[in-house]
FIVO-461853 format. One record per residue (C-alpha): x, y, z; residue in three letters. Coordinates in steps of 0.001 Angstrom, whole numbers, padded with zeros to 6 digits, always signed. Example, Ala and Ser with C-alpha at 12.3 -4.5 7.8 and 13.67 -1.06 7.14 Angstrom:
# residues 2
+012300-004500+007800ALA;+013670-001060+007140SER;
# end
This chain:
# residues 283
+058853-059331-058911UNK;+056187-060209-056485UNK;+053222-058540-055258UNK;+052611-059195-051884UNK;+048975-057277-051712UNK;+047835-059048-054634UNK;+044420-058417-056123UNK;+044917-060589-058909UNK;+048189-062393-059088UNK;+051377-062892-056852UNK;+053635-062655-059033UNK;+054485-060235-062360UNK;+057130-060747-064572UNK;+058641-057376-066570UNK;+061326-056514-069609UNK;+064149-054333-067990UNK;+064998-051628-067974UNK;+061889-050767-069542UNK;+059378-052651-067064UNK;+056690-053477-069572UNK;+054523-056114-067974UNK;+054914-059450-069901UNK;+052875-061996-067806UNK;+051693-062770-064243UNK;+051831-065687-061886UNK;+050375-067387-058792UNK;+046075-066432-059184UNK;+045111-065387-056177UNK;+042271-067262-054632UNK;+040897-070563-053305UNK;+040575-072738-055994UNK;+043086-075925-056577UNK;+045114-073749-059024UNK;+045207-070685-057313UNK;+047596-069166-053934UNK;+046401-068347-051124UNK;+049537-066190-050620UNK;+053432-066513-052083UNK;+056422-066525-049671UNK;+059097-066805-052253UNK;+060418-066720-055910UNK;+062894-069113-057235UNK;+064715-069737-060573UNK;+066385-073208-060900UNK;+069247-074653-063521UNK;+066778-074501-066013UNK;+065546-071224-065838UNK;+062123-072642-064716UNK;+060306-070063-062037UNK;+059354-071413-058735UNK;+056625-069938-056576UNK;+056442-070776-052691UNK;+052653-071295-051136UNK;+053053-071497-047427UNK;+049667-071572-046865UNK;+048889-074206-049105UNK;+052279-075940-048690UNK;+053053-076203-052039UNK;+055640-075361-054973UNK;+054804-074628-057946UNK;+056881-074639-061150UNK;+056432-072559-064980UNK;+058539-073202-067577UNK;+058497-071451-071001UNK;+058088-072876-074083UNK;+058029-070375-076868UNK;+054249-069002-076135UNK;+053240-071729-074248UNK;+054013-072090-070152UNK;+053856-075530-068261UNK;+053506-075603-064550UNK;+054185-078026-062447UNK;+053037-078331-058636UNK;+054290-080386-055573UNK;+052574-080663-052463UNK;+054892-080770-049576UNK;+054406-083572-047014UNK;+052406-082190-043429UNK;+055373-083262-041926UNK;+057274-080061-043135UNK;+055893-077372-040628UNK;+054866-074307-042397UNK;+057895-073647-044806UNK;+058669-070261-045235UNK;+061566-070592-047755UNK;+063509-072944-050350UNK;+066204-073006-052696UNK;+066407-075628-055573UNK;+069447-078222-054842UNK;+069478-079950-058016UNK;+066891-081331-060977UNK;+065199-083227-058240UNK;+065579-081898-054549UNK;+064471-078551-053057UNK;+066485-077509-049535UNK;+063895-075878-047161UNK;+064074-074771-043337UNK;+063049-077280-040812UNK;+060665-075438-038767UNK;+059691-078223-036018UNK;+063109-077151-034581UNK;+064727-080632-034769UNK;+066868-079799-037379UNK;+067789-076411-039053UNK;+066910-077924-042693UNK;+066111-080592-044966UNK;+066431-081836-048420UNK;+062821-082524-050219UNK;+061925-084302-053685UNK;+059819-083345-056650UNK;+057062-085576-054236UNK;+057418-083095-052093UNK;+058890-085701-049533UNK;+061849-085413-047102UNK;+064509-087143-048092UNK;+067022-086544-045158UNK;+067119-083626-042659UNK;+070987-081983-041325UNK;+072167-080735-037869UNK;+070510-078286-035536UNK;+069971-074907-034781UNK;+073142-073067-033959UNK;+072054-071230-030637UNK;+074776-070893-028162UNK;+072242-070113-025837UNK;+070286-072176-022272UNK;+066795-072535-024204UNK;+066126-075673-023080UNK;+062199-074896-021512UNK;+061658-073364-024846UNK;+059840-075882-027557UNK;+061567-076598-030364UNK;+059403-075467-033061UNK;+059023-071589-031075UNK;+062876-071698-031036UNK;+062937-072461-035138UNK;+059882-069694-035482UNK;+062773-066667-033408UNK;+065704-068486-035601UNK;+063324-067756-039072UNK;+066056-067428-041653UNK;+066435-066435-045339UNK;+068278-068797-047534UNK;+070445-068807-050873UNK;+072526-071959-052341UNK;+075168-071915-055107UNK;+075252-075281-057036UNK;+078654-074464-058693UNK;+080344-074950-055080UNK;+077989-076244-053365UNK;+077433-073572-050920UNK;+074446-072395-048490UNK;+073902-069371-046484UNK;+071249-069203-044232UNK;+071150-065250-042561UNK;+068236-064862-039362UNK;+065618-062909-039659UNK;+066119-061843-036125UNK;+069054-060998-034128UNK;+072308-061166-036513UNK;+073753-065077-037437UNK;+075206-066205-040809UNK;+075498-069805-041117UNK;+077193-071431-043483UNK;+077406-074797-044938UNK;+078503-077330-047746UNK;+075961-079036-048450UNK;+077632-081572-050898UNK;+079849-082490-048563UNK;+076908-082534-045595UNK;+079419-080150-043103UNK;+078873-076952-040951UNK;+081319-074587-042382UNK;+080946-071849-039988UNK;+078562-069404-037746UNK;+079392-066057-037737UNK;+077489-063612-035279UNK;+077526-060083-035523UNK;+077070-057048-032612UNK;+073173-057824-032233UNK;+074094-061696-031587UNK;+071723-064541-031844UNK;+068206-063902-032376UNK;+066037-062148-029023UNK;+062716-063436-028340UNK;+059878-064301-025373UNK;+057656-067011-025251UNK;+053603-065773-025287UNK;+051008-068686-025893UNK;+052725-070373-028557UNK;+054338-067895-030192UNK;+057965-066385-029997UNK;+057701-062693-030125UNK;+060750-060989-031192UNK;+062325-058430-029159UNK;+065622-058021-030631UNK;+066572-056627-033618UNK;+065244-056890-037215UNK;+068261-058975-038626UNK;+068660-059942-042331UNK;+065813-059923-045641UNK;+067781-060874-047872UNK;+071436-063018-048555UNK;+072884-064085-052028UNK;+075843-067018-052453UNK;+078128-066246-055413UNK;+081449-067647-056547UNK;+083715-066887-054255UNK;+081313-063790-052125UNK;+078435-064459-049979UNK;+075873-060871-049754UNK;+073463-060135-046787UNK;+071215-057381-046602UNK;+071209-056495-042347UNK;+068608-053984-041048UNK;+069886-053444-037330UNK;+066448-052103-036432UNK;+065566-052197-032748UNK;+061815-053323-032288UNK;+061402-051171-029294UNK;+062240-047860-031906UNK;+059989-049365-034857UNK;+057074-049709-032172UNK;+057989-046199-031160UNK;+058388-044769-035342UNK;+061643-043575-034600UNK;+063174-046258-037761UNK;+061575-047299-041115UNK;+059581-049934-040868UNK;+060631-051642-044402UNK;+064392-051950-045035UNK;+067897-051897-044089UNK;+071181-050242-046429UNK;+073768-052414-045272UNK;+075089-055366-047526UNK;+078097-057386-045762UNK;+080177-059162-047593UNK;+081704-062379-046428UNK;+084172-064909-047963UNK;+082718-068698-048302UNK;+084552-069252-044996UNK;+082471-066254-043056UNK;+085338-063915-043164UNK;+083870-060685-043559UNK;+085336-058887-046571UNK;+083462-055122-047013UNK;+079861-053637-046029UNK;+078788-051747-048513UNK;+076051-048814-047272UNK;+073495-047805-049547UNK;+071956-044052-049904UNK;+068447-045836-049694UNK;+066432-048314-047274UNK;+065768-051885-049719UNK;+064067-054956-048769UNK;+065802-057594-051725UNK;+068688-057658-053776UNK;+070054-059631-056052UNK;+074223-059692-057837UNK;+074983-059435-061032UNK;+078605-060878-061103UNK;+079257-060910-064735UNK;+079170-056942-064208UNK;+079778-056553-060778UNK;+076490-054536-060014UNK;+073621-054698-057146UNK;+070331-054611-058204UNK;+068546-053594-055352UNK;+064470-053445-054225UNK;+063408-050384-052597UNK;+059486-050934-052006UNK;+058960-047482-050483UNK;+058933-045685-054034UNK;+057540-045449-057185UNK;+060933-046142-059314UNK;+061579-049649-056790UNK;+064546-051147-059027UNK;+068006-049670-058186UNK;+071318-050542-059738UNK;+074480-049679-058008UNK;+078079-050594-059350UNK;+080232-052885-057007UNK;+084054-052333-056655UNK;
# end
């Protein structure tokens, strides 16, 4: 799990169900080895733990070996803006948003290099005064990839747009936007500043089911208190086409989730409360 106010390190890893605290990752600090913060968590082919830096833009890797734990790091080229999230593609590539708004993401190497970048953002909309790279910062998305078919969701942060593509085969599979449509923003300075909804946190690609956790909160009633600030309870289900399937509505507000396919259960994060691991059976 990962500890965004950190004190000490970023990142904890815990036995379930008892949650006994086996080790910590990601130092917080300043020096060459430490994080300055941690975006993300990632666990590749190999089981080996991945740990975003955004402000250090930088990956870095730990791998157990009986009781001893190599890390590896990889400093991302400046020409990657900022990268807020990644998946691991393969032994040797990393996909990660394109946030100068030329393209919605790339493929990088264990160099940290880009090794080829794929199509653009989706909007439907007449944005063209608006920079590129403050149109990628309103279409922020969260990302998941499934190597067994070679699929990737990508679910905004704002507003409420699924994309989906194969990325083995390099093709837009399709868009699918919900009642809150694309993301809602206005230019200030050189920033977007959202005025939409709060979209998706979280989205999972399995076999044959893609999960997204959607919030639907209006910024106008979190400004005003009348929503919780941290969560949503709504988990849609979609088939790898976008064909929505079931929504599934919790009984509490959660941030992450991940499946458990084997035995068809949710195991959901609820950071609002001292028990914050949540299992619910899927049908």
């Amino acid at each position: 799990v990962m500890d965004l106010p950190a004190t000490a390190y970023y990142c904890h890893q815990f036995a379930y169900p008892s949650m006994q605290h086996i080790r910590s990752y990601g130092k917080r600090g300043e020096a060459p080895d430490e994080f300055l913060d941690a975006e993300n968590i990632r666990f590749d082919a190999d089981g080996k733990l991945w740990l975003l830096d955004a402000n250090k833009s930088k990956l870095s890797g730990w791998s157990a070996d009986g009781d001893s734990i190599y890390k590896e790091e990889i400093a991302l080229e400046k020409n990657l803006m900022r990268v807020l999230d990644f998946v691991p593609y393969n032994d040797s590539i990393f996909l990660v948003p394109d946030y100068s708004g030329t393209h919605r993401f790339c493929r990088i190497n264990k160099e940290g290099k880009i090794k080829s970048s794929h199509v653009s953002i989706p909007t439907t909309k007449d944005h063209y005064l608006v920079p590129p790279i403050l149109l990628s910062q309103a279409w922020r998305s969260f990302a998941d990839y499934n190597p067994g078919n070679g699929i990737m969701a990508m679910a905004t942060q704002l507003g409420h747009v699924l994309e989906i593509y194969n990325v083995k085969r390099d093709e837009m599979i399709a868009i699918k936007t919900g009642k809150h449509d694309e993301p809602e923003f206005v230019v200030k300075d050189i920033y977007s500043v959202p005025c939409g909804v709060m979209g998706y946190s979280d989205v999972y690609v399995g076999e044959n089911e893609i999960y997204a956790l959607f919030w639907g909160h209006s910024f106008d009633d979190m400004k005003r208190s009348k929503t919780p600030l941290h969560g949503g309870n709504q988990i849609e289900v979609f088939d790898l086409q976008g064909e929505p399937l079931k929504k599934y509505v919790l009984d509490r507000k959660i941030t992450g989730f991940d499946i458990d396919e084997v035995n068809k259960r949710l195991i959901a994060l609820e950071i609002d409360s001292d028990r914050p691991i949540a299992v619910y059976e899927l049908n």
